[in-house]
N, C-alpha and C positions, 0 to 999 in steps of 0.2 A: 735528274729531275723525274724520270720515270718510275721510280720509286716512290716518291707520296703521292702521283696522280692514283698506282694504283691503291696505296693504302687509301686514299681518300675513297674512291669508290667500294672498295670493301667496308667501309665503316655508315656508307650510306647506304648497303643495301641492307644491313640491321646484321643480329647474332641470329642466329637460327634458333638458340635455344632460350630465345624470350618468350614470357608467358603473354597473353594474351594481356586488354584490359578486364575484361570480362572477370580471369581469374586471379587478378589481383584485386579486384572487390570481393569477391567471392569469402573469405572470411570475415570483413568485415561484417556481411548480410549475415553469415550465419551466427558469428558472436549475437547482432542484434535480434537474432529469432528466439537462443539462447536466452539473454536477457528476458525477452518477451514471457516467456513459457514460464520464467523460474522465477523472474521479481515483480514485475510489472500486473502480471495478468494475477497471481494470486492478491497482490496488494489492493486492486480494484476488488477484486471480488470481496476479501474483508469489510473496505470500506464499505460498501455495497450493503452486507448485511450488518452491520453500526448502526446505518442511516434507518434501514428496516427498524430495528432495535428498538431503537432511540423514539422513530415516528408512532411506535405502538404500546409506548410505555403508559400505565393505568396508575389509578390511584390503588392502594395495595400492593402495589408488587414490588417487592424485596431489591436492590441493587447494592453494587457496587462503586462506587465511581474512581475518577483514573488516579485519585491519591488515598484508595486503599477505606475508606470509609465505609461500612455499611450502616444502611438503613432501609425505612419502610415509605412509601413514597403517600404521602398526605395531600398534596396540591399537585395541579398540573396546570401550566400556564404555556402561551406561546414559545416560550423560548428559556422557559424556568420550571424547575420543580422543587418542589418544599420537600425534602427527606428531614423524618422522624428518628433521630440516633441513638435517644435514650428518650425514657418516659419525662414528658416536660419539653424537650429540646430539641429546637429544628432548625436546620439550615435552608440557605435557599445557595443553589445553584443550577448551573446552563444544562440546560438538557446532553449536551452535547460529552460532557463531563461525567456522562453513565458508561462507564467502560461495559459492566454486564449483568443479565437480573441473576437473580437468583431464585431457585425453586422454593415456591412456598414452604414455610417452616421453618429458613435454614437460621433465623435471626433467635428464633426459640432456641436453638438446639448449643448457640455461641452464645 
């Protein structure tokens, strides 16, 4: 019987060569700093200037929107603007649907 009292006690004072808790979180946090630096933080900051973009769009100025259209911007409404795609013809869609402008001219030059 003196044989598992002492394995018992050997098994309750722990392995020596366990890690801490400490360091077994420890990649977890740095995956997620990781993540941070590489997806997260630039993905804001895009959105970020979109929003910019978007809130300072004028009547005149040339864009793109997110299905590839260009046009010249006619009307500005709360939550709407009228682009010009051809002479005669205009759409209306969400502000938000301007992926990006373009430098005066570039619709002459297409």
């Amino acid at each position: 019987m003196d044989w598992l009292i002492s394995t018992a006690a050997a098994q309750a004072a722990g392995a020596p060569g366990q890690p801490s808790a400490l360091m077994q979180f420890l990649p977890l946090v740095l995956i997620f700093v990781v993540f941070y630096f590489l997806l997260i933080r630039p993905q804001t900051k895009r959105a970020k200037e979109h929003r910019a973009m978007v809130a300072a769009l004028g009547v005149g100025a040339e864009v793109v929107t997110n299905g590839g259209i260009l046009g010249k911007i006619v009307e500005v409404s709360e939550q709407f603007v009228t682009l010009e795609i051809a002479p005669g013809v205009n759409i209306k869609i969400q502000r938000s649907a301007v992926s990006q402008e373009l430098p005066k001219g570039t619709l002459k030059s297409a």
